[in-house]
N, C-alpha and C positions, 0 to 999 in steps of 0.2 A: 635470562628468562625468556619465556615465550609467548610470544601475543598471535591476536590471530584480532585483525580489527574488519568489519564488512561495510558497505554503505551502498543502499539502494535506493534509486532516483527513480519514482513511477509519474511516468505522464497518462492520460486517461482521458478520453471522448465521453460522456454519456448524457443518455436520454434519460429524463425524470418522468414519471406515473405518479402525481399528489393523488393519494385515494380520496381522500375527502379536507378539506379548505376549514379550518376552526382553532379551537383554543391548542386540542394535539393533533397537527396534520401527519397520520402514515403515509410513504411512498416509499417505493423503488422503482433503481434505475438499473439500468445493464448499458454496455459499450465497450470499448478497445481499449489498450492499455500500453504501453511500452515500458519495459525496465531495465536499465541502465546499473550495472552493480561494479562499485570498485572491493577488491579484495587484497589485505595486505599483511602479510605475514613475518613478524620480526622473530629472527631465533638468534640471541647474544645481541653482536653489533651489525647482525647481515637481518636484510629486509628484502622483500620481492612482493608487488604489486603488479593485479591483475587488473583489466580493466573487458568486461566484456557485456553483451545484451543480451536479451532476451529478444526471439522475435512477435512482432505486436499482436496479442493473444485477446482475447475477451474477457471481462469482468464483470461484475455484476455484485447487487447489495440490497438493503434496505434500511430504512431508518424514521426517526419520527422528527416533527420539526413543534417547539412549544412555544407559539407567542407569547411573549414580552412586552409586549407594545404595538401601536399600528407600524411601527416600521424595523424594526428589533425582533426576533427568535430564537430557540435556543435550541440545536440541532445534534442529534445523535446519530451516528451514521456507521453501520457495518457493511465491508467489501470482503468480497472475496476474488483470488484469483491466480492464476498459476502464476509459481515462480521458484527459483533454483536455490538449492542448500548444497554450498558447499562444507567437505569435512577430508580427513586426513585417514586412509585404509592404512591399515596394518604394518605394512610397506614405506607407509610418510609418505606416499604420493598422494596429490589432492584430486578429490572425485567430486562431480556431480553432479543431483540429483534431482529430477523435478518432483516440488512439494504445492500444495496450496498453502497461499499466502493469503489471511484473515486478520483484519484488522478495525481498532475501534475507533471511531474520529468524535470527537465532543468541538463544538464549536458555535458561533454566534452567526447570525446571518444578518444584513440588512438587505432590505427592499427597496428599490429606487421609487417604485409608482406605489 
């Protein structure tokens, strides 16, 4: 059978804008990004992995942050930012192509001070 497996490693710089400090804080932020993609393709018992990068592009988001607690949050966050889709033409040769990559993050924040 055939598999076709991808893995993408983004590292990322940015600067945050809180609009405003309360129970729902909005911000965004924008910065740099690098992404690192393995690509590996199994056809029967034969496999061929790729390993290659992206070079460090800008990215940018927004999201909201909902206190929890004085030191606890509950944080939503959408980025955007360029990055590569590979796929297989016609031919079975692998091409590719630059796409925007959007993505949604839920996650918990704490606050040192």
């Amino acid at each position: 059978p055939f598999k076709d497996q991808s893995e993408t490693i983004s590292n990322s710089i940015n600067l945050t804008v809180i609009l405003y400090k309360g129970f729902a804080s909005p911000f965004f932020f924008g910065g740099v990004t690098r992404k690192d993609y393995t690509s590996t393709v199994t056809l029967g018992e034969q496999s061929s992995t790729q390993k290659f990068s992206m070079p460090i592009a800008p990215n940018f988001g927004a999201g909201v942050s909902f206190k929890i607690s004085r030191s606890f949050s509950f944080k939503i966050t959408e980025t955007l930012s360029p990055g590569l889709q590979t796929y297989f033409d016609d031919e079975g040769n692998e091409q590719k192509k630059k796409v925007n990559d959007t993505y949604t993050e839920l996650g918990i924040s704490y606050n040192l001070m």
